[in-house]
Structures are given as structure tokens and as C-alpha cells.
C-alpha positions as CSV (number, residue, x, y, z in Angstrom):
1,X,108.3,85.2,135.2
2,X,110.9,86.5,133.2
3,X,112.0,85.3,129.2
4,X,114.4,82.8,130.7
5,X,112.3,80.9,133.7
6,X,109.5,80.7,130.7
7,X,112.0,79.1,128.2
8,X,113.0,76.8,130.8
9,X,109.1,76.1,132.2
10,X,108.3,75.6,128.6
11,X,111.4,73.0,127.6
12,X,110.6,70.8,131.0
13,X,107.2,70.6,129.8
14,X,107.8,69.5,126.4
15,X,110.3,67.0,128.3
16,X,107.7,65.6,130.7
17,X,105.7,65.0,128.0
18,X,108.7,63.0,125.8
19,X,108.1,66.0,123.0
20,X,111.7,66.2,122.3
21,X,112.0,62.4,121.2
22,X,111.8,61.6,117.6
23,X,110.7,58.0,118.2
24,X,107.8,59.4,119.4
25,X,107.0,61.0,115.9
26,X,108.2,64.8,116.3
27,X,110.0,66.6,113.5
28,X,110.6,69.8,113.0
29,X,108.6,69.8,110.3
30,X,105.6,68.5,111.8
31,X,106.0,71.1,114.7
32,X,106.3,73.9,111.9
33,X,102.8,73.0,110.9
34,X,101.3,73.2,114.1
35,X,103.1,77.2,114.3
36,X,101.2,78.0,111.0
37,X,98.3,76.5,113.0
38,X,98.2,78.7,115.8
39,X,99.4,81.8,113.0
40,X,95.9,80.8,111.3
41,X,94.2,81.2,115.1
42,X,95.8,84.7,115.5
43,X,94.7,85.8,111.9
44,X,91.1,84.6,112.5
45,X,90.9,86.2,116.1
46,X,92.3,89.5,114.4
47,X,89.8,89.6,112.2
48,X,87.3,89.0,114.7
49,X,88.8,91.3,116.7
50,X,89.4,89.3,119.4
51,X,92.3,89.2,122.4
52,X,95.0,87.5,120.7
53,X,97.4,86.9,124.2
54,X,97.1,83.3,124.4
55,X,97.8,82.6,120.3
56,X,100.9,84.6,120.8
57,X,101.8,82.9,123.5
58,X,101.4,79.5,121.8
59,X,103.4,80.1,119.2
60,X,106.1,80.8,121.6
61,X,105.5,77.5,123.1
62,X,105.8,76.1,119.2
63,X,108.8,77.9,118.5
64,X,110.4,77.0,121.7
65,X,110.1,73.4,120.8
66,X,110.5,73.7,117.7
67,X,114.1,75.6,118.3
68,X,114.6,72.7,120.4
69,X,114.2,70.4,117.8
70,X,116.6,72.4,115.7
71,X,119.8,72.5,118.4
72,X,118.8,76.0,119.1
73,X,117.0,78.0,121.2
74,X,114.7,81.3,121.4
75,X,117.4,83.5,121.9
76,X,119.9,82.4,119.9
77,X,117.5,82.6,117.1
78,X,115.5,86.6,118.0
79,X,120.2,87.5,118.3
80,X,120.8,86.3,114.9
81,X,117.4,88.4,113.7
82,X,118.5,91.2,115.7
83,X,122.2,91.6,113.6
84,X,120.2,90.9,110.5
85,X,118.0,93.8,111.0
86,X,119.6,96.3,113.2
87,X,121.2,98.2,110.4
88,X,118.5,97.7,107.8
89,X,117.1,100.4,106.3
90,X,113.5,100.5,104.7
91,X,110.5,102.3,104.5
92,X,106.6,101.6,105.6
93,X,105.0,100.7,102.7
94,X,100.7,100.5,103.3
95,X,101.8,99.8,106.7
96,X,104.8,96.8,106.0
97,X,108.3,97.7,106.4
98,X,110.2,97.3,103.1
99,X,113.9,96.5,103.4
100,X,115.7,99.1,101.5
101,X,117.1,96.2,99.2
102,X,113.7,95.4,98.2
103,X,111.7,99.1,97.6
């Protein structure tokens, strides 16, 4: 499947399962700390050096809802990054890129 069928595939399911309806008790805020939820799972499989596919992947799921939620969606949001960062300028720093404005 490509980016787009998987948005899609991933919106339907949240609407079969009335995710996107705030009288069911969804915020954005709530799904925010279910992402740092499934961050925590990709920082403890890391460290365990475990495959971390599937924690990647369900943070895509989050942040598909979750841009839902905001009146956006997954592309909209990794286009305004891209123009943000496309012209930055930085160094690696102990292995963390440092934006220019910041070294």
C-alpha cells in the first residue's frame, strides 16, 4: 500500500470505531498521550534492542488521528516540516543535529 491508501485505511478505521467524535471522549490531548505512549514502547524496545516496525507504525496510526482531530492531516503536517527544515543549516552534535540558530 502506498502513504495515501494507508492514511485513508487508517481514518476509516478510526471512523468505524466512532474515534473522531468528541462525545465519545477524544481530545487531542488525550490522543497526544497515548503518542508519548507508544514513543515510551520504541525507547524501551531500542534499548532492548528489539524490532521497533510495529511502534513506528503505531504512532503513525496516533498521529493520523490525532491530525484528524486537529483539521489536518499527515501530509499537510511532514509539508509544513519539510519548508521549515529544508534550508536549515546545522551541524551533528554527539550524533543530534543542531540547527545553526541553536550551536
Amino acid at each position: 500500500m502506498n502513504l495515501q491508501e494507508l492514511n485513508d485505511k487508517t481514518i476509516k478505521w478510526g471512523e468505524d470505531r466512532n474515534f473522531y467524535h468528541p462525545e465519545h471522549g477524544t481530545t487531542a490531548l488525550k490522543q497526544f498521550a497515548k503518542l508519548v505512549e507508544e514513543v515510551g514502547e520504541i525507547a524501551g524496545n531500542l534499548s532492548r534492542g528489539r524490532d521497533i516496525k510495529d511502534d513506528i507504525g503505531d504512532c503513525l496510526v496516533v498521529l493520523t488521528g490525532l491530525a484528524k482531530l486537529s483539521n489536518t492531516n499527515l501530509a499537510e503536517c511532514w509539508e509544513v516540516a519539510w519548508n521549515d527544515i529544508k534550508d536549515r543549516k546545522g551541524a551533528m552534535i554527539n550524533g543530534v543535529f543542531v540547527k545553526e540558530s541553536d550551536l
